[in-house]
C-alpha positions in Angstrom: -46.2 -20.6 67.8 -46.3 -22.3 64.2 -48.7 -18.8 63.1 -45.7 -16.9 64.4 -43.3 -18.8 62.5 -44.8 -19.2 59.6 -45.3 -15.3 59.9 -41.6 -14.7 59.9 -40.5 -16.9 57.2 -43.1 -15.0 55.2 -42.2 -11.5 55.9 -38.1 -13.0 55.4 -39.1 -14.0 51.9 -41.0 -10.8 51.5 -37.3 -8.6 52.3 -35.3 -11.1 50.3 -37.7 -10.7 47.0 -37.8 -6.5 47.7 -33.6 -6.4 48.0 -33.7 -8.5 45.2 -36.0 -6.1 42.7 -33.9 -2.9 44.3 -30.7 -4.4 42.0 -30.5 -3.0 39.0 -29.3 -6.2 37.0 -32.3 -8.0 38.7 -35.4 -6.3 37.7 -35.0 -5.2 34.2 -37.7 -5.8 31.4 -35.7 -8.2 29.6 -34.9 -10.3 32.4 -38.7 -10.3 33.4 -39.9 -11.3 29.9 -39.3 -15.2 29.2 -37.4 -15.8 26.1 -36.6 -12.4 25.0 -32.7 -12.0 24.7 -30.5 -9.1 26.5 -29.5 -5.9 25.0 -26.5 -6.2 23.1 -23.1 -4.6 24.9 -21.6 -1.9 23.3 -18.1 -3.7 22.8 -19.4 -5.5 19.8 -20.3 -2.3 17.9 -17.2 -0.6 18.6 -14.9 -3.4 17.6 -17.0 -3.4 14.5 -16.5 0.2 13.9 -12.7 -0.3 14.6 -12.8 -3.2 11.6 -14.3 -0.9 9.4 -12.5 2.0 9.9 -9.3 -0.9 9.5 -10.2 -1.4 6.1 -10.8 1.5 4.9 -7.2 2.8 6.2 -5.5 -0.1 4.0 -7.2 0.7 0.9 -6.6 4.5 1.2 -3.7 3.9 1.8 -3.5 1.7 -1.3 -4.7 4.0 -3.7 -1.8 6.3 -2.3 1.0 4.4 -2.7 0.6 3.0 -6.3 2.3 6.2 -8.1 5.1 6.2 -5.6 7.4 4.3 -8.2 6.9 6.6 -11.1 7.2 9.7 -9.1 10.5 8.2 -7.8 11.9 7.5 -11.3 10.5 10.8 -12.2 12.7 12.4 -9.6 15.6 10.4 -10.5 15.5 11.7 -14.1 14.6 15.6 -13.6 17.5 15.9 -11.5 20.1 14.3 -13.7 22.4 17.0 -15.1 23.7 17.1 -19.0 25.8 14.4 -20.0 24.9 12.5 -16.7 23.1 8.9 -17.1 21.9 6.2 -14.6 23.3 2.6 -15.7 21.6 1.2 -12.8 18.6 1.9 -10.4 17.5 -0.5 -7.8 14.2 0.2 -5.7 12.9 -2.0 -3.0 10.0 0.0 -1.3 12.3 1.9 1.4 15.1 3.0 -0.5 16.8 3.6 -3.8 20.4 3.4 -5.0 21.5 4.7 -8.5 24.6 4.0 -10.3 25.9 5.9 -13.2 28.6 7.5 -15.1 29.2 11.3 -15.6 32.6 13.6 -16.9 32.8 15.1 -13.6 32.5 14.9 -9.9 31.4 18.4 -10.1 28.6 17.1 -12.5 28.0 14.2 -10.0 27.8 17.3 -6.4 24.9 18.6 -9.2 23.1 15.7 -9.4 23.0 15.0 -5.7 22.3 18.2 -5.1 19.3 18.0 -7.3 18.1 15.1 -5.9 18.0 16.4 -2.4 15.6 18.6 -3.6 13.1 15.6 -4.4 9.9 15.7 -2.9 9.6 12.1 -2.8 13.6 11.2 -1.3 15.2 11.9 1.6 18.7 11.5 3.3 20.1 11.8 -0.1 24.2 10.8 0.3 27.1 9.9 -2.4 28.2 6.0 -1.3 31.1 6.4 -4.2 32.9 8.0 -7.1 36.0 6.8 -8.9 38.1 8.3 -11.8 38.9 6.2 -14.8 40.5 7.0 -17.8 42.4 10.4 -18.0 41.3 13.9 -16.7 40.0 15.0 -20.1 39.4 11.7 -21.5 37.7 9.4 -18.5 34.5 9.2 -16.8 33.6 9.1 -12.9 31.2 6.0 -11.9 29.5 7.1 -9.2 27.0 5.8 -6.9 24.0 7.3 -5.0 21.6 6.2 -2.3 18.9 7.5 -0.7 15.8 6.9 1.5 11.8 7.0 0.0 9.9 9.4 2.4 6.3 8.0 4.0 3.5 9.4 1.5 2.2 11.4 4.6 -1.4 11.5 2.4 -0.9 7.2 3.3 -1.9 8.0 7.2 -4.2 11.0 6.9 -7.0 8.5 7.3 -5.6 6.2 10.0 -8.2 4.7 12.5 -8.9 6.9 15.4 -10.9 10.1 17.3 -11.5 11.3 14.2 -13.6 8.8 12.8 -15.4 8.0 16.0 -18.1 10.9 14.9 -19.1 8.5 11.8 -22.0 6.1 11.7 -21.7 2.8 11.1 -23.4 2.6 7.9 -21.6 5.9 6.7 -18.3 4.0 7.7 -20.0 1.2 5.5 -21.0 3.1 2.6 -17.2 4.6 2.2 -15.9 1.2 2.4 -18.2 -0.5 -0.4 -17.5 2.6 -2.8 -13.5 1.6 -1.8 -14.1 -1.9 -2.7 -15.5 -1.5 -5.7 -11.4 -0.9 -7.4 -10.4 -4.4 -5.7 -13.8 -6.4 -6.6 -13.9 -6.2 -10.4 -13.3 -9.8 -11.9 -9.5 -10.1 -12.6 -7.2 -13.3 -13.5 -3.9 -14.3 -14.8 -5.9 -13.1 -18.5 -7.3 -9.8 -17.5 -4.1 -9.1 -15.8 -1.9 -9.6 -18.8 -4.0 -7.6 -21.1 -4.4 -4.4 -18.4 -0.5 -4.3 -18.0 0.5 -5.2 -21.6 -1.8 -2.6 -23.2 -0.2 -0.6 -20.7 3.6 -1.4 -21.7 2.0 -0.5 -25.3 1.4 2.5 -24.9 4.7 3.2 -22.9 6.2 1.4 -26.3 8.3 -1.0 -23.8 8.3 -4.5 -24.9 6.7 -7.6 -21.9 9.3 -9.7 -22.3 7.8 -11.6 -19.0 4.7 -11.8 -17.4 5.2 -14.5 -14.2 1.9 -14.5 -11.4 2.7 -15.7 -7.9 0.1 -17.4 -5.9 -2.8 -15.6 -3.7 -1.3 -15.6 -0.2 -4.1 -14.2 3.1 -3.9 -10.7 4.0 -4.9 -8.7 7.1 -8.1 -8.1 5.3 -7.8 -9.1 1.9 -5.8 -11.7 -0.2 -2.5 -10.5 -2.5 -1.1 -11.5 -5.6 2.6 -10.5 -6.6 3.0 -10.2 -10.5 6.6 -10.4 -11.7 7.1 -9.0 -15.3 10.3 -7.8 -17.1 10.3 -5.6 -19.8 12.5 -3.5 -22.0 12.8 -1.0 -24.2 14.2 2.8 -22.9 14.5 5.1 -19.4 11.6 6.8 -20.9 9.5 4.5 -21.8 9.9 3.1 -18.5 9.4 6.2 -16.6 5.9 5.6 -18.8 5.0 2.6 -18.0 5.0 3.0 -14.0 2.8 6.2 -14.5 0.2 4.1 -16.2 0.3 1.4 -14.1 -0.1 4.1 -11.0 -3.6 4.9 -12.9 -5.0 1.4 -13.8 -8.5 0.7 -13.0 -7.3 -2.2 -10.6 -4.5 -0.6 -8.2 -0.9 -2.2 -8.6 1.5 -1.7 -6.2 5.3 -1.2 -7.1 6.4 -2.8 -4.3 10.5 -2.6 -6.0 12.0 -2.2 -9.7 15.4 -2.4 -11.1 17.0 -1.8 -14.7 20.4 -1.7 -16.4 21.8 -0.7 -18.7 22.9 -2.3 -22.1 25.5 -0.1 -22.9 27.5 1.4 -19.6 28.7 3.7 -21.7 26.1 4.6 -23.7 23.9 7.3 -22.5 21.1 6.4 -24.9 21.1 2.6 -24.3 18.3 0.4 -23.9 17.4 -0.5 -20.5 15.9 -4.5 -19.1 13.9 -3.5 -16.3 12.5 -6.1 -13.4 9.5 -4.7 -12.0 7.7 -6.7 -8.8 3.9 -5.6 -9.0 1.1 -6.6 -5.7 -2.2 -6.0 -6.0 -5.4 -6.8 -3.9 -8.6 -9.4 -3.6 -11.8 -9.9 -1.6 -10.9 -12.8 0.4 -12.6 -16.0 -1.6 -11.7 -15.0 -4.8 -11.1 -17.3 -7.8 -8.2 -15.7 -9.8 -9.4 -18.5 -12.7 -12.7 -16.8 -12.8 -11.2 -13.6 -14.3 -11.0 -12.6 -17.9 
């Protein structure tokens, strides 16, 4: 009896060890070899991949949106009929609204017109316009608002299916060449010089220069720069077309300017211009010349 026991607790152990082996969790290589560590899932790689693909979005989309500003302003001036002047423009990243002074409404219907025609506004409408003065010696103040359209060339790189065909070290190759423009040393110094040399060659005058603190990012730190400046419309329509070609990308993120003069269509202009541009996380702004 004890042979035929012990018989039948062996050939027991025998099916358990067999259903054991026929699991395919159970009898891999890796589990069989002591010490050796699993495979790695795939999740891991893919959320990699998606951070990747992340970053190199935002700074695309960077480089895309710096000459938004002077392309606005361009817009803004182009379409302004003869003997029709701005005495204030106020941009704030979404929208823009322009104040002026012109001898007629019919002048003013031209300039909206022309404006509507912009390839960087949209939903282009006439808020107001007053009479002052006499028919043939007064002025209409108007004033005009409109909406900036999405720079579609900003999302033609979003994450997605598209980029699903791209290695991960191709994926990391594009970003590194992407963050060489934000790694360069910079600092409250180097700043200064790149956008006075630039308001020198625009011939506007830095009146202020005021850096705000580094604040975290989604991937990377920011740093606002406040500067005023003055000098003409032109010479401002100058100065944002160089600062959209920097070697460091600054971002407009809003600008406003008035006039001296109201009535004056060749006045000098003070113009606030709110600037944003972008670090590698751990970077000393002190280290920067």
């Amino acid at each position: 009896m004890r042979v035929i026991a012990t018989a039948r607790r062996r050939a027991a152990a025998l099916v358990l060890c067999l259903a054991a082996c026929l699991t395919p969790q159970a009898c891999t290589s890796d589990q069989s070899a002591p010490g050796k560590e699993p495979a790695p899932a795939a999740a891991p790689s893919r959320q990699a991949s998606a951070v990747l693909e992340g970053k190199i979005a935002f700074l695309e989309g960077v480089l895309n949106r710096r000459t938004v500003a002077a392309r606005l302003l361009g817009d803004l001036t182009v379409a302004l009929p003869g003997r029709v002047w701005p005495t204030e423009v106020a941009y704030d990243g979404r929208a823009v609204r322009v104040k002026g002074r012109a001898p007629s409404n019919d002048l003013v219907a031209d300039y909206v017109s022309g404006l509507g025609r912009s390839a960087v506004l949209t939903d282009v409408s006439l808020v107001s316009s007053a009479q002052w003065g006499t028919r043939n010696t007064g002025y209409v103040e108007f004033e005009v608002q409109a909406s900036v359209r999405e720079d579609r060339a900003e999302n033609a790189r979003e994450p997605g299916p598209g980029r699903n065909s791209e290695s991960s070290d191709a994926l990391s190759r594009r970003l590194e060449e992407l963050e060489k423009v934000i790694a360069a040393p910079t600092g409250t110094a180097g700043a200064l010089r790149g956008l006075q040399n630039a308001a020198n060659d625009a011939r506007l005058a830095v009146t202020t220069f005021a850096p705000g603190a580094q604040a975290p990012g989604e991937f990377y730190s920011e740093w606002p720069v406040s500067i005023v400046v003055a000098g003409s419309r032109e010479a401002l329509g100058r100065y944002l077309e160089r600062i959209g070609v920097l070697p460091r990308p600054w971002l407009v993120d809003r600008f406003s300017f008035r006039t001296e003069s109201e009535g004056e269509p060749r006045s000098p202009i003070s113009a606030s211009i709110m600037l944003r541009t972008y670090l590698p996380r751990g970077t000393s702004l002190a280290r920067g010349r």
